[in-house]
N, C-alpha and C positions, 0 to 999 in steps of 0.2 A: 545715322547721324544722331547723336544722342549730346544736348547739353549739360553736365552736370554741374557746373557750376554757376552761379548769379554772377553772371557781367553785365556791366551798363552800357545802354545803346551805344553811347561814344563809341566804347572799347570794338562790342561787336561791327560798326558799321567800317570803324580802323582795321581790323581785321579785313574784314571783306574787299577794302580800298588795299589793302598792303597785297592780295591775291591780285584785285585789277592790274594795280601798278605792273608788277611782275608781269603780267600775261600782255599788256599793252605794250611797253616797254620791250617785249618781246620781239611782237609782231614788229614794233617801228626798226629796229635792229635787222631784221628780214628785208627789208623794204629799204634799210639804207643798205645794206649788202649786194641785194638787185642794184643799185646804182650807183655799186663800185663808190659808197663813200667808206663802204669798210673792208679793210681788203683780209687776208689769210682766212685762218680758220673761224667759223662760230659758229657754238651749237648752245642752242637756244632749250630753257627750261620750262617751255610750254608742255603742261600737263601734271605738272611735279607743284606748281604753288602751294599746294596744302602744307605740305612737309617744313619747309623752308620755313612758312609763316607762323605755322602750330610749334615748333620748336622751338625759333626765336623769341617767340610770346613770351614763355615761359624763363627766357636766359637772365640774366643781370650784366649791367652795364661791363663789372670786370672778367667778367667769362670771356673765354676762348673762343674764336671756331677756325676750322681749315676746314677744305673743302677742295674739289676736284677742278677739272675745265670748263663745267658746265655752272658757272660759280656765278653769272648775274642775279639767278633767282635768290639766291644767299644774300650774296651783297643788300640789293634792296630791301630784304626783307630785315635785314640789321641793321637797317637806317643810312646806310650810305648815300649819299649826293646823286639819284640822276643825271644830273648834268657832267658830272664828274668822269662817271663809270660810263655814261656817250662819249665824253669828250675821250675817253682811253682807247674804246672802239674805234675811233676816229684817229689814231695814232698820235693827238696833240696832247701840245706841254701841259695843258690846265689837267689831263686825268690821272687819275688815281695814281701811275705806277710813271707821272710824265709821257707818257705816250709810246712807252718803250716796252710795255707789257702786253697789250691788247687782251683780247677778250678773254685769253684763260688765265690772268697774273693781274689779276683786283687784289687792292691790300692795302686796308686802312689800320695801323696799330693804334689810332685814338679810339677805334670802334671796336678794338682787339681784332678785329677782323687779318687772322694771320696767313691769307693766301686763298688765292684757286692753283692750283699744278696741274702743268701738262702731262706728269709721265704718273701712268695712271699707280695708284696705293704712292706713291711720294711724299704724299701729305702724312701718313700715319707714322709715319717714324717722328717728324716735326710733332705731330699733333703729342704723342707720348712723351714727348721731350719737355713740352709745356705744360703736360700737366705734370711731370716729374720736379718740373721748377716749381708750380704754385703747390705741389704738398711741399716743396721745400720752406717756402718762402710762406707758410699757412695762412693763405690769404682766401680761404675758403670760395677759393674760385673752380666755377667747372669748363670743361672742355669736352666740345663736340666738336667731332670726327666726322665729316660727310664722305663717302664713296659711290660709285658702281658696283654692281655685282659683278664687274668685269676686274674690276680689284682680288677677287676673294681668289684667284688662282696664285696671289702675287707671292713673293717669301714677304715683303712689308707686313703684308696685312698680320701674318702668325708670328712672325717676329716682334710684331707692336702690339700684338692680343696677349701673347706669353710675357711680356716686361709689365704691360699694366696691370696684368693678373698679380705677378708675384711682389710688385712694391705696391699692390693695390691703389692705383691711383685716379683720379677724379677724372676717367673718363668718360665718355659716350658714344662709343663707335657706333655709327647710322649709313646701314646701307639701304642705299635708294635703288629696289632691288627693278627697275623698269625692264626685267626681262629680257633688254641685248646690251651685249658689249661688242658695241661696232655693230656689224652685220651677224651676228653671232648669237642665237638664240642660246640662254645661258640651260638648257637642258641638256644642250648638246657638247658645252664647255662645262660643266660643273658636277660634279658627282652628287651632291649637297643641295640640288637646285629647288628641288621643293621643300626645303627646310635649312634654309640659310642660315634662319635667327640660332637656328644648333650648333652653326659654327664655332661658339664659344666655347661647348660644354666640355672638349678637350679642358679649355687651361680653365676650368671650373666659371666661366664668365655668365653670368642668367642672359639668357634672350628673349624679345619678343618682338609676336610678330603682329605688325599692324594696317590698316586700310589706308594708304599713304594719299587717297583719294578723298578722305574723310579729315577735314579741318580737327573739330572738334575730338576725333575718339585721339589723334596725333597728338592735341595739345592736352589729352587726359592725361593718357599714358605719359608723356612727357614729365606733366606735375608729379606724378605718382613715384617715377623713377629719382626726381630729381634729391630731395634730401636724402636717397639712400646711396646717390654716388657722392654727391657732398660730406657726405655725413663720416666718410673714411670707409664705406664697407667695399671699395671697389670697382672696378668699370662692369657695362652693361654693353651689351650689344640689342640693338634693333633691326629689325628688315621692314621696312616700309616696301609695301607693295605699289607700284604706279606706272606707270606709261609715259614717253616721250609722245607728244603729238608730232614730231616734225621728224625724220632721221638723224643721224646719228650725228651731224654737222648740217647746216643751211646745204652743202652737195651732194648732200644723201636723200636718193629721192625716194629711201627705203624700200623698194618694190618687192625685196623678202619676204617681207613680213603679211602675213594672208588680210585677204580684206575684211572678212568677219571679227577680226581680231582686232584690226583696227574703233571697226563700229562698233564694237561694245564699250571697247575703252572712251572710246570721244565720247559713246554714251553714259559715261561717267565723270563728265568734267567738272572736277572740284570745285572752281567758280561758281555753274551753274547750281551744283549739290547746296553748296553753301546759302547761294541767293534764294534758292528754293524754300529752302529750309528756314531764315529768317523772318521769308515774307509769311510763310504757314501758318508759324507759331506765332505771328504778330508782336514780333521780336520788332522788326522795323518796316516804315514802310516802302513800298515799291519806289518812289518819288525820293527818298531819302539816298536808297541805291542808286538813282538816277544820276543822281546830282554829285554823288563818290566816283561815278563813270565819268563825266563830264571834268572833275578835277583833275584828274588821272590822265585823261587825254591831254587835258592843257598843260599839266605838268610834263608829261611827255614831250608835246611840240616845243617846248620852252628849253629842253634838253638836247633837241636835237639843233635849235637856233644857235646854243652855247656853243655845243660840237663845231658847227662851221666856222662860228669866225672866232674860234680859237687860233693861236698859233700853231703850225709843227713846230716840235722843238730842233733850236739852233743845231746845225752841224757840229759844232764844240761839244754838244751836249753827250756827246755819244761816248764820252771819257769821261763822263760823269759817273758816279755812285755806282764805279767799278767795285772801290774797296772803300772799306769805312775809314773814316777820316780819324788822324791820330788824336790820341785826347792830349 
């Protein structure tokens, strides 16, 4: 974990809360699913915060993002409502998508936040589409592209890597390569599995590969790329390297996946990397992180109080926001 750049305590200790958030916010999601207050699917982004948080840092207000199912840790980390993105889990009117999306269909266009999709690479053809609009529209905005490695078998993803290539456009394709798609160890689904980030070098696209466990080297790399895709030279591809802590959804009790494999990775938990790392270099202190936990939790409970006594949305509502309404 290496800091190169001069950031001020605020920044860093925000940083470190915006990993909390996420990993708390997690857990409480787990804990309302044990007790059937959230019902279908949810798979939880415990283990991934660096990525989400080290990326967004770096974004500007009018940039893009899309992203997959596993899109709470995003959302938060792009400043979305807590309370909001519970209240959606919770299938009420106050969340993000009126309560009709749940956990994989978060979508705030104040925050450009343009989607989580369920059907896995879905997002990449949108995501190309929006950045085709802002070179149109030269608003020097960028767009990131979130996936699995359980993507990169899809026709989306090469059909979306070949269009951004040849109109070169202001993307960021980032795959979040955590080693399974489903139960499916990508070794054993991917030809490519130990060298993802080369997936570009077909439609001439630069890759790189990075510690997706590491806050700091994610938000380097991040600055480093970013005026070169802004700037009109074209999209980039990423592989962030990391691990889901939890299976593939809250009902996946993963038992695939070997136990060594597991302890090493926990043994890398980005949070912990980070807090380590602050307190060492007397970046900040212990007591400072304390008290970023403590708001974090309270923000959390405060999130799940909204969720409940929110409304469900009316029966009527369900012929809602079929079709967009004529101008």
């Amino acid at each position: 974990m290496n800091l190169k750049e001069k950031i001020s305590k605020t920044e860093l200790i925000g940083l470190y809360r915006d990993m909390a958030l996420i990993r708390e916010f997690e857990n409480e999601t787990y804990r309302q699913y044990m007790q059937k207050q959230i019902k279908g699917f949810l798979h939880v982004y415990s283990g991934e915060e660096a990525i989400a948080v080290g990326i967004m840092s770096v974004l500007k207000e009018h940039d893009y993002i899309t992203t997959h199912y596993r899109d709470h840790g995003h959302a938060l980390a792009r400043g979305l409502d807590p309370k909001r993105i519970m209240a959606e889990l919770f299938g009420k009117a106050t969340g993000y998508s009126k309560g009709k999306g749940g956990s994989m269909h978060l979508f705030d266009s104040s925050r450009r936040f343009m989607g989580g999709y369920a059907i896995v690479a879905g997002q990449m053809p949108i995501a190309t589409g929006l950045a085709l609009a802002a070179q149109h529209e030269k608003k020097n905005a960028l767009v990131v592209c979130f996936f699995g490695d359980g993507a990169m078998q899809e026709g989306e993803f090469h059909e979306s890597m070949n269009l951004a290539a040849i109109w070169k456009l202001p993307i960021v394709f980032i795959c979040e390569n955590n080693l399974y798609g489903m139960g499916a160890a990508v070794d054993s689904t991917y030809a490519l599995h130990d060298e993802i980030y080369k997936a570009g070098d077909a439609y001439k696209i630069p890759g790189y590969k990075i510690d997706g466990m590491d806050l700091f080297e994610v938000r380097n790399v991040m600055q480093k790329i970013d005026s070169h895709v802004r700037d009109g030279n074209g999209p980039v591809l990423i592989e962030a390297q990391t691990y889901r802590f939890r299976g593939h959804s809250i009902s996946d009790p993963a038992a695939y996946r070997p136990k060594e494999e597991v302890e090493y990775w926990l043994g890398r938990d980005p949070i912990v990397l980070v807090r380590n790392y602050l307190i060492e270099q007397g970046l900040v202190t212990e007591e400072e992180l304390q008290e970023a936990d403590e708001s974090v939790e309270q923000e959390v409970t405060e999130a799940v109080g909204f969720a409940q006594e929110s409304p469900f949305p009316e029966a009527e509502a369900l012929y809602d926001d079929v079709y967009a309404d004529e101008e």
